[in-house]
N, C-alpha and C positions, 0 to 999 in steps of 0.2 A: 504494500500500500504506500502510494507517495504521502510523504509528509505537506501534510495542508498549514499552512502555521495561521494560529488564530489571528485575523487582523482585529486587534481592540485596543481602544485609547488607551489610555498610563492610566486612569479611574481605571476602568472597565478586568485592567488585568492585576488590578491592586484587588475589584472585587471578584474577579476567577480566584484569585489564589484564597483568597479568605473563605468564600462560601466553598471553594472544592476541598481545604483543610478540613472543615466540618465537614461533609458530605463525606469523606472518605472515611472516619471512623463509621459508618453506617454502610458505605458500598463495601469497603473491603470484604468483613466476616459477613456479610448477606451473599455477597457473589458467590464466595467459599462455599460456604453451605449450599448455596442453588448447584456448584460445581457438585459437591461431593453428591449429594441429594442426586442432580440429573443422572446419576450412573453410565452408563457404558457411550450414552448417546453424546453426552459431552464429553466425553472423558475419549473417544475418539476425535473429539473435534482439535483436541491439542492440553496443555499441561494447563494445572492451573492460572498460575504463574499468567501466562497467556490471555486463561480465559479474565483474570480481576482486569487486567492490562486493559482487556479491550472494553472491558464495561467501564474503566476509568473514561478512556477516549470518548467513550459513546457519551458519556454522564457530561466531560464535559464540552462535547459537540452539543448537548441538548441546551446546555447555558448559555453557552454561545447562541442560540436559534432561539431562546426564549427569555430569562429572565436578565440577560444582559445583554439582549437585544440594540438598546440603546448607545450601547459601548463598541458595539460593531460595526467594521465595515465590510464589502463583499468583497469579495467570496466569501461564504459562509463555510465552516468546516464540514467537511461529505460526513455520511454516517459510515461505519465500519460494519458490513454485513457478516452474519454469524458464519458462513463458510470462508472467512477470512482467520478465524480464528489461531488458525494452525500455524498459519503462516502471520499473523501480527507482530509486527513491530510498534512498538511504541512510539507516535509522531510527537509527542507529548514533550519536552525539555527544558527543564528547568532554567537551565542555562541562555536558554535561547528564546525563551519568552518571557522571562521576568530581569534577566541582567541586562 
């Protein structure tokens, strides 16, 4: 998957990093559990590890598209479809959206 990098104002990625800090004590161990819980049908799509990875992206693709809408500009981040799993990379980088 190519890397889409979020276009958002200096606000808009002060509030990704804040509201996705909270969100992720809540998506990590939910995903886990949805991973270990799905059995054999995710558990072929790719390793955990992968799967939290890509419901991070997706969570904060949905931010991007919705409640930080305001803070955006277009292109808007693509979503990551679940047969991308296997193969995800994380577009995500700290380094490179908040430095």
């Amino acid at each position: 998957m190519e890397r889409v990098p979020f276009n958002l104002r200096p606000a808009g990625l002060v509030a990704l990093f804040i509201v996705r800090s909270f969100l992720l004590w809540v998506l990590v161990p939910v995903a886990g559990a949805v991973w270990v819980l799905g059995g054999p049908a995710l558990w072929r799509r790719g390793s955990m590890r992968r799967f939290v990875r890509w419901v991070d992206y997706n969570s904060s693709a949905a931010l991007c598209r919705t409640l930080l809408r305001p803070f955006a500009r277009a292109p808007y981040p693509e979503w990551a479809p679940p047969r991308s799993i296997r193969t995800f990379r994380t577009p995500i980088s700290f380094t490179l959206e908040f430095a």
